[in-house]
HTML snippet that shows the backbone in 3Dmol.js (N, CA, C, O; Angstrom):
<script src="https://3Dmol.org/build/3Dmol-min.js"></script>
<div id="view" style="width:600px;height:400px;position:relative"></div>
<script>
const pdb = `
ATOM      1  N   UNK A   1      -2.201 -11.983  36.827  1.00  0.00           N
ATOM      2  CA  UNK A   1      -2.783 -11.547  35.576  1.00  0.00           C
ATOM      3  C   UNK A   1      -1.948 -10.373  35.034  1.00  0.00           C
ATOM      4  O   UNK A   1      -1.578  -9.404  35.697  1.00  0.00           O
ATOM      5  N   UNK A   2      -1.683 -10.624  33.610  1.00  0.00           N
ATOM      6  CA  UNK A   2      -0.801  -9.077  33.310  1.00  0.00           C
ATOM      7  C   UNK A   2      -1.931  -7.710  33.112  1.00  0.00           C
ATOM      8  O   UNK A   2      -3.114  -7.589  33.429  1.00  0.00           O
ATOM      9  N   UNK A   3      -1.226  -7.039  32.626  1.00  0.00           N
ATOM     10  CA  UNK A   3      -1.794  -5.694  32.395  1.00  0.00           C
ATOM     11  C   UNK A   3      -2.871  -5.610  31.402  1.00  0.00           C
ATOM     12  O   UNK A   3      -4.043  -5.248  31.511  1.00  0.00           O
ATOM     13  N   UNK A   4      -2.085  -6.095  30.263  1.00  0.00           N
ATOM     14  CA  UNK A   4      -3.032  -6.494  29.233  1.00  0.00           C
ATOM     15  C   UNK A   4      -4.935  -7.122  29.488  1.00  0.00           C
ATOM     16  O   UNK A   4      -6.035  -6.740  29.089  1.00  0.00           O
ATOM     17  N   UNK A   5      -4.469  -8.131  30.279  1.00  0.00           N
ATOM     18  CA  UNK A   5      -5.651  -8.646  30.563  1.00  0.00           C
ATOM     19  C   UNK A   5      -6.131  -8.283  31.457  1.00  0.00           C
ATOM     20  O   UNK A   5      -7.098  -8.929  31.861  1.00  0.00           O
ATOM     21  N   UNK A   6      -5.795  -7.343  32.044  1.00  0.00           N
ATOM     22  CA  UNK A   6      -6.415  -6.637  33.481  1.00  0.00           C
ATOM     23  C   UNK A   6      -7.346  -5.751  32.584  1.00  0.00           C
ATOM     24  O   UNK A   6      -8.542  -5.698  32.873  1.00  0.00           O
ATOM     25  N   UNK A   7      -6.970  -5.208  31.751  1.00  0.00           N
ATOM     26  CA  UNK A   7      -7.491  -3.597  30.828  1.00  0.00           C
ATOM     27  C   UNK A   7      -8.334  -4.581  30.531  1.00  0.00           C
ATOM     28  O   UNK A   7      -9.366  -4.352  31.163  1.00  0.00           O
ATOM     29  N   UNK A   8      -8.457  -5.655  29.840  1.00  0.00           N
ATOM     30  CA  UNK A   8      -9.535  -6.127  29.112  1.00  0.00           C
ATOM     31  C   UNK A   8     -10.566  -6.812  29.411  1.00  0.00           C
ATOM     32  O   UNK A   8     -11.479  -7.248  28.709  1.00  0.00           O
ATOM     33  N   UNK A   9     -10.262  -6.906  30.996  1.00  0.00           N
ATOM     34  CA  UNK A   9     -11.315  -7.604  31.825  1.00  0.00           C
ATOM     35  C   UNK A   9     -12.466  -6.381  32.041  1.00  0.00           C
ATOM     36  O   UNK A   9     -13.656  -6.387  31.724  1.00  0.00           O
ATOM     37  N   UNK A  10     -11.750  -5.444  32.629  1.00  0.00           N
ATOM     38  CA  UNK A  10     -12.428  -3.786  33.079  1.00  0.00           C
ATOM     39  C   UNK A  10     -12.746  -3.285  32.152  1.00  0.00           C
ATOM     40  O   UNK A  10     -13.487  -2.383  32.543  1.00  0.00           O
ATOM     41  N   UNK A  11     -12.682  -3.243  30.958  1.00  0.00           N
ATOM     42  CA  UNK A  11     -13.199  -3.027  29.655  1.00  0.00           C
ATOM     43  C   UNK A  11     -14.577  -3.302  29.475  1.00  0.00           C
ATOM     44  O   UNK A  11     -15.554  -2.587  29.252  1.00  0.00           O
ATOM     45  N   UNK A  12     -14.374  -4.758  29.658  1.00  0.00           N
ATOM     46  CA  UNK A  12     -15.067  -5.629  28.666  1.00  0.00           C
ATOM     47  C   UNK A  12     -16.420  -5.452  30.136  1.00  0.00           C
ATOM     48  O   UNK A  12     -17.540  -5.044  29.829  1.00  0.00           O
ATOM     49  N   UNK A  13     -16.180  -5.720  31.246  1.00  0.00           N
ATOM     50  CA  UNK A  13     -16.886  -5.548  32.432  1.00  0.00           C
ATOM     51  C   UNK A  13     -17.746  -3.586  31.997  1.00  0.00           C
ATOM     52  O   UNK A  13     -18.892  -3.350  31.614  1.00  0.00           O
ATOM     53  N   UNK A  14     -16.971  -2.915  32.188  1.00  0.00           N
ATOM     54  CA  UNK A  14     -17.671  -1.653  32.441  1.00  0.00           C
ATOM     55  C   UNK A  14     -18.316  -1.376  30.477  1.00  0.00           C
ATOM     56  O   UNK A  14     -18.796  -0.318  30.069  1.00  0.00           O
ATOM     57  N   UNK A  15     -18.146  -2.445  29.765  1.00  0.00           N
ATOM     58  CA  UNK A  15     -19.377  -1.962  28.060  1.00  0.00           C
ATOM     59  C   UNK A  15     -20.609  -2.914  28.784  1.00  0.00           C
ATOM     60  O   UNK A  15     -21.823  -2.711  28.820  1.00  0.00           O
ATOM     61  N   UNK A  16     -19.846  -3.959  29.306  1.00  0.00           N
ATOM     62  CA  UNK A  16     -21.105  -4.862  29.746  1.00  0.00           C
ATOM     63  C   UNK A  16     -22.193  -3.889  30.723  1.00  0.00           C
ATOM     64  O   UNK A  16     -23.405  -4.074  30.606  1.00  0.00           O
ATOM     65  N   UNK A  17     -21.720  -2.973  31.570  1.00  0.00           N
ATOM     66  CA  UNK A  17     -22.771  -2.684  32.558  1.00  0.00           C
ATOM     67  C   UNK A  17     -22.997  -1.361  32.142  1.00  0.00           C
ATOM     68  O   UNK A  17     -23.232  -0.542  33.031  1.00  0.00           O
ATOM     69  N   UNK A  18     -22.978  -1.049  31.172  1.00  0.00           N
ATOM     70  CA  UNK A  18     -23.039   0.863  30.222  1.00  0.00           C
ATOM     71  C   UNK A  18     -24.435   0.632  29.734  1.00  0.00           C
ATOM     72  O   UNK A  18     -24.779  -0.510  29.429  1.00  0.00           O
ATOM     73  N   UNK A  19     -25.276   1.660  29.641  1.00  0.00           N
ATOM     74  CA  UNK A  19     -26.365   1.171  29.225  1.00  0.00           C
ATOM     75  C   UNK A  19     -26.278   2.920  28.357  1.00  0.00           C
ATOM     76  O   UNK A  19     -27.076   3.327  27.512  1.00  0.00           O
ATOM     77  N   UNK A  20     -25.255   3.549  28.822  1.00  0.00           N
ATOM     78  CA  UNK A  20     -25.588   4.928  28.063  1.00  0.00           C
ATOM     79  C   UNK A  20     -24.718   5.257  26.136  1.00  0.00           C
ATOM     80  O   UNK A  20     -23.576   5.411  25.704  1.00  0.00           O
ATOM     81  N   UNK A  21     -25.552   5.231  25.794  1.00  0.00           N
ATOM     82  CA  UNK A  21     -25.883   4.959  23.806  1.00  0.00           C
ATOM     83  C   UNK A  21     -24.350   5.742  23.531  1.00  0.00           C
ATOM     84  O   UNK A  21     -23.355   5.161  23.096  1.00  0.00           O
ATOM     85  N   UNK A  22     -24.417   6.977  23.841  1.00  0.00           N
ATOM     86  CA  UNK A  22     -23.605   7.954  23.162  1.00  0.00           C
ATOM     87  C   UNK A  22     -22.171   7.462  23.783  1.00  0.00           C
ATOM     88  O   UNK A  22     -21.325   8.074  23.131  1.00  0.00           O
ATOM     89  N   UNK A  23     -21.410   6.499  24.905  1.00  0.00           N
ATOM     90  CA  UNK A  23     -20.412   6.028  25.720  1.00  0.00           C
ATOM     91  C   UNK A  23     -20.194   4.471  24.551  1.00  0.00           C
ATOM     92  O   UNK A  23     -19.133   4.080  24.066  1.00  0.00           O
ATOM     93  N   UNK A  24     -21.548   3.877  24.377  1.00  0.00           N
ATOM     94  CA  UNK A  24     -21.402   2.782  23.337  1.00  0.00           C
ATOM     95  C   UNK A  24     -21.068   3.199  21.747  1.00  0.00           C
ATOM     96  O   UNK A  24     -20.409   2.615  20.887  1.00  0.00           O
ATOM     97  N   UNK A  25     -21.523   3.976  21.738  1.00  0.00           N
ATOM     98  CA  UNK A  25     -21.426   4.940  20.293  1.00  0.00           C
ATOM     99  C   UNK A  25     -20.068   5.672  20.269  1.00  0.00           C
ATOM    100  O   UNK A  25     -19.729   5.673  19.086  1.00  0.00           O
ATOM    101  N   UNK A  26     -19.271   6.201  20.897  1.00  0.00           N
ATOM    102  CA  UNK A  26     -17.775   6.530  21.290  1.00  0.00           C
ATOM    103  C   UNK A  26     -17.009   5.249  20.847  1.00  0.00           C
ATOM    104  O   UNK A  26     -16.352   5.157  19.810  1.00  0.00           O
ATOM    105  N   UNK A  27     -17.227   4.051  21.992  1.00  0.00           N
ATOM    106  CA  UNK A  27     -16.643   3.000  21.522  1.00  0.00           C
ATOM    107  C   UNK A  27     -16.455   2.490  20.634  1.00  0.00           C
ATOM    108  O   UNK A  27     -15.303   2.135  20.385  1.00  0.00           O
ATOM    109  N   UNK A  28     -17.521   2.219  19.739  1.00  0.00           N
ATOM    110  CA  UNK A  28     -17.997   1.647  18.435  1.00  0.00           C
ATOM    111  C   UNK A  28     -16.954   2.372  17.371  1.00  0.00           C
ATOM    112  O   UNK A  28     -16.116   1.844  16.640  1.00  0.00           O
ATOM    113  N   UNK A  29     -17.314   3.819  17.549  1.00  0.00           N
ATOM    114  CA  UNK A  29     -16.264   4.650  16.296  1.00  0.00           C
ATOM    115  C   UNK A  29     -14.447   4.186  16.492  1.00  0.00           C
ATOM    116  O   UNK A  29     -13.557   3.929  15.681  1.00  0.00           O
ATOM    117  N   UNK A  30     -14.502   4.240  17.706  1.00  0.00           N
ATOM    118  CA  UNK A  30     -13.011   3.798  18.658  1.00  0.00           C
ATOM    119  C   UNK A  30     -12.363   2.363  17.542  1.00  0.00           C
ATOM    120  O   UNK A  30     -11.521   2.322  16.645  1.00  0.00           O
ATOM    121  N   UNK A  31     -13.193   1.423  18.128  1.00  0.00           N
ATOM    122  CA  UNK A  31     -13.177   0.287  17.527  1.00  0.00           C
ATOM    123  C   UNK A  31     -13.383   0.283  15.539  1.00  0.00           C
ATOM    124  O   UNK A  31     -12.747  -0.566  14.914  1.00  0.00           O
ATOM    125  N   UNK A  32     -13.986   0.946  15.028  1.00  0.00           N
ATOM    126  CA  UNK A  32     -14.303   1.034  13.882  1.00  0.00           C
ATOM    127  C   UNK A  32     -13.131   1.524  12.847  1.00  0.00           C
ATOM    128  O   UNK A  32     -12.694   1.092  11.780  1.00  0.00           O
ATOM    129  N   UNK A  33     -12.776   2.890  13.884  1.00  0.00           N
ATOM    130  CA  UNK A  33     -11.780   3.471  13.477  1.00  0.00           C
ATOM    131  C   UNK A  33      -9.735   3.349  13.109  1.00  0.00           C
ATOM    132  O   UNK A  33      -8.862   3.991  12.524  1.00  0.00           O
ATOM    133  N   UNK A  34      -9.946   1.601  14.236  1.00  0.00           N
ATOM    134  CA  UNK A  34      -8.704   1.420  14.729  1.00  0.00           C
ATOM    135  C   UNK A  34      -8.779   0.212  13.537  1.00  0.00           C
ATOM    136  O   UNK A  34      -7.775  -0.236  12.984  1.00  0.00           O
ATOM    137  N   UNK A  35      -9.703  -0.080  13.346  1.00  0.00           N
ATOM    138  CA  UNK A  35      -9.744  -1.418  12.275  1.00  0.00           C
ATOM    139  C   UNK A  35      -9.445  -0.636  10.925  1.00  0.00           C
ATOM    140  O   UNK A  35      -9.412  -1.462  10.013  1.00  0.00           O
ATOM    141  N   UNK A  36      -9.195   0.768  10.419  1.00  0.00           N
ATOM    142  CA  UNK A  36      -8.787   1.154   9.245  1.00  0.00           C
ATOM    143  C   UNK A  36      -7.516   1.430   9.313  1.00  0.00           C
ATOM    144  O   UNK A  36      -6.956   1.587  10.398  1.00  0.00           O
ATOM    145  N   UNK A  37      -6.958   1.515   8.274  1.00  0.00           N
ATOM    146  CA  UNK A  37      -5.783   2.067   8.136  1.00  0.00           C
ATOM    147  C   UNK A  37      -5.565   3.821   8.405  1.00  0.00           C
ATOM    148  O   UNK A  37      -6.455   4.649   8.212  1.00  0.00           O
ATOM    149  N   UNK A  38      -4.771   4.000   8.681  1.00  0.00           N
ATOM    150  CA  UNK A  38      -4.630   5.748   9.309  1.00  0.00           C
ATOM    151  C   UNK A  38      -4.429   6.573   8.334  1.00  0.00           C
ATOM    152  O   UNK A  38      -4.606   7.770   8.564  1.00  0.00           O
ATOM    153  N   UNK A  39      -4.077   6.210   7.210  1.00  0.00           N
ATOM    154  CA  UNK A  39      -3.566   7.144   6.227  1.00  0.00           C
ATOM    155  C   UNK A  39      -3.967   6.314   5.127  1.00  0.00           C
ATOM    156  O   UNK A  39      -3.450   5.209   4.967  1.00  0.00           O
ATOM    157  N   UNK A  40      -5.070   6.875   4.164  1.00  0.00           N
ATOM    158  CA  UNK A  40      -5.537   6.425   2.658  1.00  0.00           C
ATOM    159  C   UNK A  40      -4.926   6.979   1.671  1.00  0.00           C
ATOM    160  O   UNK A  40      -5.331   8.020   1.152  1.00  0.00           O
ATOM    161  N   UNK A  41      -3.416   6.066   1.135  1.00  0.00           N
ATOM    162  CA  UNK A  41      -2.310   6.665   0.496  1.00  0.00           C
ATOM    163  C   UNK A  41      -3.331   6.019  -0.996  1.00  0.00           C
ATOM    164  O   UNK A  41      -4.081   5.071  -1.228  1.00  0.00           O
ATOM    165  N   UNK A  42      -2.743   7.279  -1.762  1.00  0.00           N
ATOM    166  CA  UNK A  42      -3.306   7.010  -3.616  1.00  0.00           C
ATOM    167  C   UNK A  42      -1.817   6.001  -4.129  1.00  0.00           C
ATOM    168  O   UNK A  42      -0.847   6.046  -3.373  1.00  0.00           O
ATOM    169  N   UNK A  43      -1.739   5.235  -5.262  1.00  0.00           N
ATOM    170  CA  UNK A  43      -1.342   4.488  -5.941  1.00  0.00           C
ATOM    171  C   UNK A  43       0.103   5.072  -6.088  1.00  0.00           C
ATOM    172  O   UNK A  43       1.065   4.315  -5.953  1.00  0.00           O
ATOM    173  N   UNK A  44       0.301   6.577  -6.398  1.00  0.00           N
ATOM    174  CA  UNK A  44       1.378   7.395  -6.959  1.00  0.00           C
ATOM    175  C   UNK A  44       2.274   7.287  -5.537  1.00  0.00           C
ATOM    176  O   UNK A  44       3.475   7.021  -5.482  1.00  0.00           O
ATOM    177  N   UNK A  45       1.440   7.544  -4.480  1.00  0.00           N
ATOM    178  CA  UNK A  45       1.930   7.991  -2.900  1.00  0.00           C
ATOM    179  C   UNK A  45       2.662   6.902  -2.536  1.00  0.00           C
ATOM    180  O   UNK A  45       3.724   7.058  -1.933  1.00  0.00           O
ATOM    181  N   UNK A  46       1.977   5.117  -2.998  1.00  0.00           N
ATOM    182  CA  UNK A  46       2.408   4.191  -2.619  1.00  0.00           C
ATOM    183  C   UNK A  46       4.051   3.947  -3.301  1.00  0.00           C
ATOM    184  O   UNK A  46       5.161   3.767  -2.800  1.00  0.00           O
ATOM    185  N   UNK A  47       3.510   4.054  -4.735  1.00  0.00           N
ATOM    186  CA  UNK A  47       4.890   4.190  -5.393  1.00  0.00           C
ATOM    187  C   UNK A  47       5.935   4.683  -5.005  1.00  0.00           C
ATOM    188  O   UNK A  47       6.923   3.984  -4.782  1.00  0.00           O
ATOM    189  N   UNK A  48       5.919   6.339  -4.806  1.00  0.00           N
ATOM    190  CA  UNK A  48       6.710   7.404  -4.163  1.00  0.00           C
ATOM    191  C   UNK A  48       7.243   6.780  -3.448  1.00  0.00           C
ATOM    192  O   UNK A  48       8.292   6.458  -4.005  1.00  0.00           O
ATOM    193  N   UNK A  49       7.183   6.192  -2.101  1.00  0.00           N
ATOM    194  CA  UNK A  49       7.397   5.942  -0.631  1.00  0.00           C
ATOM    195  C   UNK A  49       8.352   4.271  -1.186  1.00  0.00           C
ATOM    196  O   UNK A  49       9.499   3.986  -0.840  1.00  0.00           O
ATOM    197  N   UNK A  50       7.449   3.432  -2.082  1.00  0.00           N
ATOM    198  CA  UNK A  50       8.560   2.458  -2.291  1.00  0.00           C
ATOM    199  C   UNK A  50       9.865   2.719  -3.062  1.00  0.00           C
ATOM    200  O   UNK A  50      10.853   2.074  -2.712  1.00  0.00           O
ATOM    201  N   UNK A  51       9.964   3.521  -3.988  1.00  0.00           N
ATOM    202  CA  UNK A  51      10.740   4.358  -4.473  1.00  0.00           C
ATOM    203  C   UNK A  51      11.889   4.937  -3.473  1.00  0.00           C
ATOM    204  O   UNK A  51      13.097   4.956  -3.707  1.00  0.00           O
ATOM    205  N   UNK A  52      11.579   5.155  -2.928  1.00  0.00           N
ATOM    206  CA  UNK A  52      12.425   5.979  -1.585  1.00  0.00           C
ATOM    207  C   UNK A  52      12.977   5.223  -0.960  1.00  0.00           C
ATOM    208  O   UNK A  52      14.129   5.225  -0.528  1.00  0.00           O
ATOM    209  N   UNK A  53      12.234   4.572  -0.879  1.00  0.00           N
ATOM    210  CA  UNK A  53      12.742   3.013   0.327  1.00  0.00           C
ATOM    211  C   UNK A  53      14.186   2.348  -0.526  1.00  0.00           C
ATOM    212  O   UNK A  53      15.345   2.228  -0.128  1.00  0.00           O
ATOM    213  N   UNK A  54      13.564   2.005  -1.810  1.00  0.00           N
ATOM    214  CA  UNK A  54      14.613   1.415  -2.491  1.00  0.00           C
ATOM    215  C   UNK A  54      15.838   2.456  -2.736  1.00  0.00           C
ATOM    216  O   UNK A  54      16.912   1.994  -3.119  1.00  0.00           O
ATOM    217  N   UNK A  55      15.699   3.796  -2.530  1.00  0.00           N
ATOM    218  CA  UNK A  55      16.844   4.361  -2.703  1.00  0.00           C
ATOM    219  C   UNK A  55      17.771   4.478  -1.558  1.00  0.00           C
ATOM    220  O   UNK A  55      18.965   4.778  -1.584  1.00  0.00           O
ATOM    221  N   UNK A  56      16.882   4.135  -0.364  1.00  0.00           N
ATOM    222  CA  UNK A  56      17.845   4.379   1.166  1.00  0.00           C
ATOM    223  C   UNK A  56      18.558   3.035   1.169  1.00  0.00           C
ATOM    224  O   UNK A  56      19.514   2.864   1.925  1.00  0.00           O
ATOM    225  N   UNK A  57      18.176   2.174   0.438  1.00  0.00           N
ATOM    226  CA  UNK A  57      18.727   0.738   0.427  1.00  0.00           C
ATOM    227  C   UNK A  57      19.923   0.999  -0.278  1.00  0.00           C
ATOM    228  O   UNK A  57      20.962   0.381  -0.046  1.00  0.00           O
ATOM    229  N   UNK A  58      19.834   1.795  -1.038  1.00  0.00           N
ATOM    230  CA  UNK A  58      21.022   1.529  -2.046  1.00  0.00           C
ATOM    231  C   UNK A  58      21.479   3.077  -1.865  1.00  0.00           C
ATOM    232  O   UNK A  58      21.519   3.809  -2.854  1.00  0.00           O
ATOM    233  N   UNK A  59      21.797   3.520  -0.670  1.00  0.00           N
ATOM    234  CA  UNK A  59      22.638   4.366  -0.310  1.00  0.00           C
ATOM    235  C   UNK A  59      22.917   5.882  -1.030  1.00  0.00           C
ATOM    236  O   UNK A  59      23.898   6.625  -1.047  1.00  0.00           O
ATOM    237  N   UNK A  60      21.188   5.978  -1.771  1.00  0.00           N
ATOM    238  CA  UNK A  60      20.867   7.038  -2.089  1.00  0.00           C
ATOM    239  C   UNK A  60      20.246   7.954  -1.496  1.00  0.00           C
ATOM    240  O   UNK A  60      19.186   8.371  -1.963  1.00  0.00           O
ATOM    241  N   UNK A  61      20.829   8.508  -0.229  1.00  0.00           N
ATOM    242  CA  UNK A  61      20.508   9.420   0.578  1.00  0.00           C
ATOM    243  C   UNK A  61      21.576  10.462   1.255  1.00  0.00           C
ATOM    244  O   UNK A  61      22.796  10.296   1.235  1.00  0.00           O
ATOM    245  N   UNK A  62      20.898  11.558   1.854  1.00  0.00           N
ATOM    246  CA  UNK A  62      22.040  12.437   2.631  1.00  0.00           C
ATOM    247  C   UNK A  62      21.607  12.995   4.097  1.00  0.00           C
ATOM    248  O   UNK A  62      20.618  13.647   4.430  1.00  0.00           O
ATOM    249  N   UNK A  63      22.671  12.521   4.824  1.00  0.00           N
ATOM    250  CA  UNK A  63      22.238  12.819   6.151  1.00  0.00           C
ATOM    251  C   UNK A  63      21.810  14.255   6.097  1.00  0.00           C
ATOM    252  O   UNK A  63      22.128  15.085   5.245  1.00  0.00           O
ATOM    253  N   UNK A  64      20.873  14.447   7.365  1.00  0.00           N
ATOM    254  CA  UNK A  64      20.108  15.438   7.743  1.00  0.00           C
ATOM    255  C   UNK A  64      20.879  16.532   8.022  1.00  0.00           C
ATOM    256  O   UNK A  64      20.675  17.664   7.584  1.00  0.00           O
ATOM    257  N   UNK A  65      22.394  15.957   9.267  1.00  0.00           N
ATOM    258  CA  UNK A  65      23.538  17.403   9.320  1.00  0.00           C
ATOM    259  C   UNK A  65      23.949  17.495   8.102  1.00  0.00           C
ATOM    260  O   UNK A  65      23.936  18.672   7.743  1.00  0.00           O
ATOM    261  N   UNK A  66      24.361  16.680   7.185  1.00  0.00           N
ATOM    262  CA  UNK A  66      24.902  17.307   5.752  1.00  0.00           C
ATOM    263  C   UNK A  66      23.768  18.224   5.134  1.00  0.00           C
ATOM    264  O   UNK A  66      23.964  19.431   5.278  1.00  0.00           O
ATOM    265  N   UNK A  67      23.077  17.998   4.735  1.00  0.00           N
ATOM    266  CA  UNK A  67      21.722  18.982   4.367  1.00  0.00           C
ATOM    267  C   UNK A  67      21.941  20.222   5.070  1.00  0.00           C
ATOM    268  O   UNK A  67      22.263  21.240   4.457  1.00  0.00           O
ATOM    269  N   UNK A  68      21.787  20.196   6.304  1.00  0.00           N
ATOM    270  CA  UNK A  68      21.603  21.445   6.858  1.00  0.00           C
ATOM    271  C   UNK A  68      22.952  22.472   7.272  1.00  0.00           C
ATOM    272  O   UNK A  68      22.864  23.666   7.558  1.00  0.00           O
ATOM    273  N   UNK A  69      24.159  21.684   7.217  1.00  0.00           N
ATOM    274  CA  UNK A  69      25.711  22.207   7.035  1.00  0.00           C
ATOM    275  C   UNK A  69      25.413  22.860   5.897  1.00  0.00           C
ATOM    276  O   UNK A  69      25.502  24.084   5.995  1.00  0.00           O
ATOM    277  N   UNK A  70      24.840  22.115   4.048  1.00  0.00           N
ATOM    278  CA  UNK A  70      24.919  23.048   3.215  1.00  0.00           C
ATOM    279  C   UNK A  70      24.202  23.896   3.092  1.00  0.00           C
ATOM    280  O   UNK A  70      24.547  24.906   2.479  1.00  0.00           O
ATOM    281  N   UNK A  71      22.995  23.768   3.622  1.00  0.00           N
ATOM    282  CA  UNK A  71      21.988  24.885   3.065  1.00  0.00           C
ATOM    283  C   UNK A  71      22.441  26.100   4.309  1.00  0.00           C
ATOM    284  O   UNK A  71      21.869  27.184   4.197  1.00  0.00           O
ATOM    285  N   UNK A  72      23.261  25.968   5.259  1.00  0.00           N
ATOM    286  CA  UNK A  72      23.635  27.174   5.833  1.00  0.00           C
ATOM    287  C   UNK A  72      24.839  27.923   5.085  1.00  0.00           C
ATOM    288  O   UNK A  72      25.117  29.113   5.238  1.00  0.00           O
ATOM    289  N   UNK A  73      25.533  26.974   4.213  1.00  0.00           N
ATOM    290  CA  UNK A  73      26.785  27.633   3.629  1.00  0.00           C
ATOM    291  C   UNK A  73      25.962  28.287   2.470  1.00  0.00           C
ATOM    292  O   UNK A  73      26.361  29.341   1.976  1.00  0.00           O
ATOM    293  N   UNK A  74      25.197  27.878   2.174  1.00  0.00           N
ATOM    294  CA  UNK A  74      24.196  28.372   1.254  1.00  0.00           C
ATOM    295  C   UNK A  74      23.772  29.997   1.503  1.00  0.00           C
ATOM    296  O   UNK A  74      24.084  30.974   0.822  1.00  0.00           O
ATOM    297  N   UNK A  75      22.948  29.923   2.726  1.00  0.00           N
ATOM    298  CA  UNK A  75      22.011  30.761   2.902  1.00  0.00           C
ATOM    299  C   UNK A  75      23.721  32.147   3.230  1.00  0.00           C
ATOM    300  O   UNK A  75      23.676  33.343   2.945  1.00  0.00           O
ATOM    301  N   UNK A  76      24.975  31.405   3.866  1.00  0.00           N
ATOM    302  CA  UNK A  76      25.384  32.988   3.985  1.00  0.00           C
ATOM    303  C   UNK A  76      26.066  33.270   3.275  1.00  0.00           C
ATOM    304  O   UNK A  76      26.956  34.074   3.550  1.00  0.00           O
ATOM    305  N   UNK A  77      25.906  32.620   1.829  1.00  0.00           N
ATOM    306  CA  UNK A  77      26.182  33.070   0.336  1.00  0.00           C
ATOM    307  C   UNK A  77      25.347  34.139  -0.313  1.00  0.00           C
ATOM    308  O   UNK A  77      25.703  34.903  -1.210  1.00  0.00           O
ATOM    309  N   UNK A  78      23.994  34.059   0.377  1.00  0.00           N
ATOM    310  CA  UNK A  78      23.031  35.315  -0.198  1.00  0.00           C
ATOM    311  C   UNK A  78      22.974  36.613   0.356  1.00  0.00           C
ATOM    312  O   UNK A  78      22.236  37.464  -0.139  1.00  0.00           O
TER     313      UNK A  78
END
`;
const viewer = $3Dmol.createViewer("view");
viewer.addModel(pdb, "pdb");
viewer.setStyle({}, {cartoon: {color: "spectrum"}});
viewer.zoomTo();
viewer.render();
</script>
């Protein structure tokens, strides 16, 4: 048996023999919680992020050492 189904045997075995509310009530939110999405992005947010996407596609970006090479030539300009 793999792992997977080992967890889900012992799972599914120890909700079956739980009789205590607030251990079922843990679970429940567990389960409730994993069925949503993690982050409730607004319409603009969704945009933004596809926006971005399409710009890394098309090679509108700058590496992270370039960024931080300039903003140090930067900073010992001030």
């Amino acid at each position: 048996m793999d792992l997977t189904a080992q967890i889900k045997k012992n799972l599914i075995s120890r909700i079956k023999d739980s009789n205590d509310l607030n251990f079922l009530n843990a679970l429940q939110t567990i389960f409730d919680s994993s069925e949503q999405e993690l982050y409730q992005l607004s319409n603009e947010q969704k945009s933004a992020i596809a926006t971005s996407r399409m710009e890394i596609e098309n090679g509108n970006f700058h590496k992270n050492e370039e960024v931080i090479s300039e903003m140090r030539e930067w900073l010992k300009k001030k």
